[in-house]
N, C-alpha and C positions, 0 to 999 in steps of 0.2 A: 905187130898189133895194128889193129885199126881202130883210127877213132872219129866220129863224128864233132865237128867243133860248131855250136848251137850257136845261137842269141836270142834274148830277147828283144823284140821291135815293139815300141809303145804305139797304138793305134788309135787316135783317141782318147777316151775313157780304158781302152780296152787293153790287155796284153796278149800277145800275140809271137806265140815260138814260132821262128825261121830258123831253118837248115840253110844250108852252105849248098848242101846237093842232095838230090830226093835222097832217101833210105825207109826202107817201111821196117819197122817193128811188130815182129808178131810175137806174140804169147801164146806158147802152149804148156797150157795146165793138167797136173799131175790126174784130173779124174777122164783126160785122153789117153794119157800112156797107160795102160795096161797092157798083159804078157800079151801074144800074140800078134798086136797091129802096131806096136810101135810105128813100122815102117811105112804103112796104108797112115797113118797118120800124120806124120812127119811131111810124105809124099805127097796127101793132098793140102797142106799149109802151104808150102812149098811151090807144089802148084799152081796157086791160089793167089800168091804173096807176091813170090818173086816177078817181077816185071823188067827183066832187061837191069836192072840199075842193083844196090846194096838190100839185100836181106839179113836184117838182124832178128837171132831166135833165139827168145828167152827162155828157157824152158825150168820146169817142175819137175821134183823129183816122181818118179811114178806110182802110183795109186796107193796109197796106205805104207810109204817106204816110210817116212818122214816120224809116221805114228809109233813104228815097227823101232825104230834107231831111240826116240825118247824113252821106249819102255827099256829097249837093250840098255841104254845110259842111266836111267833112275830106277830101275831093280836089279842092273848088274847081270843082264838076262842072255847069256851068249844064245841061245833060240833064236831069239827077235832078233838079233844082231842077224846071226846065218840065213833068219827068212829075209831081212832086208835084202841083202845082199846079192842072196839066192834068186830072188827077182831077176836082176840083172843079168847072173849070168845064163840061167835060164832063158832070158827073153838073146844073149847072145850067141846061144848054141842054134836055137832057134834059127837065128840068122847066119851061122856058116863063120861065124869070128871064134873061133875056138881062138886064135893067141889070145884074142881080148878077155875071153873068160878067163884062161890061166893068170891071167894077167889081175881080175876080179877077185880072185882066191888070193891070192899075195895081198890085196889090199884088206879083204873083210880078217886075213891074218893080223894084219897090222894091224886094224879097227877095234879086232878083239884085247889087244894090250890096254886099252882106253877105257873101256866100260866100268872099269873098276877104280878108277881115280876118279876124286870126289870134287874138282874146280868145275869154274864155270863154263874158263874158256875153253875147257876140255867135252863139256856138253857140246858149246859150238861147233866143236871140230869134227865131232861124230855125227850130229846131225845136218851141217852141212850138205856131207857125203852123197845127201840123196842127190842134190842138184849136180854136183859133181859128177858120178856116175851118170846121169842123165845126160851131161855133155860128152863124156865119155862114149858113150853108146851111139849116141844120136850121130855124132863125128862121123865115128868109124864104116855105121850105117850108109850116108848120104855119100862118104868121100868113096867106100869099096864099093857099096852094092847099088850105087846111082848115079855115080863117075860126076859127084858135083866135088866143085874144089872151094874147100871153106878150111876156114882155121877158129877154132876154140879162142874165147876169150873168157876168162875170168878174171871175177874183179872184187877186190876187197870194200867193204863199204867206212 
């Protein structure tokens, strides 16, 4: 895992975050990922971002998955479950990752066992999923179909 270790520096009046060593932080939001460009996406942040040093990318789950997984969990909706889902592997076949789809079908399997239990932190775990799959995807994308070498981080809050 890697991890960036911060401080705060008082400036004056003012406060003032310093790194240890550059790293840029980019955000990319769920109404960029849609089926198709993922990869044109990704590729020009990337582009863009990376400077020789650390790139950390935040990423959203993609376009309306997020909306898709609340309805699957509070109507009990296996559809919206499978369209969530479906996204994914869609946008993976797309890209020439067939294991990773196959690999997509096992999890929206598992996914489907959830929708019907009525807890909270059971809502979280499904809805989650979307950012999960987004690192999932995005991973496999940058590391097979762009020879960059990065590793997934997730993180509980």
């Amino acid at each position: 895992m890697c991890y960036v270790r911060a401080y705060i520096e008082v400036v004056g009046w003012k406060w003032k975050p310093v790194l240890e060593r550059e790293v840029r932080i980019s955000k990319v939001g769920g109404s960029l990922l849609t089926g198709g460009n993922v990869l044109n996406v990704i590729g020009r942040v990337v582009g863009r971002d990376y400077l020789g040093n650390k790139l950390v990318l935040v990423v959203s789950a993609m376009k309306g998955v997020t909306d898709l997984l609340i309805r699957a969990f509070d109507n009990h909706d296996k559809e919206a479950l499978n369209d969530a889902v479906s996204i994914y592997i869609d946008e993976a076949l797309n890209l020439g990752l067939n294991d990773l789809a196959s690999f997509l079908e096992l999890i929206r399997e598992e996914l489907s066992r959830f929708i019907n239990l009525n807890e909270p932190w059971i809502k979280d775990h499904v809805i989650i999923h979307g950012e999960l799959l987004s690192v999932l995807l995005i991973e496999r994308a940058l590391n097979d179909l762009l020879g960059l070498r990065l590793r997934p981080f997730m993180s509980q809050a």
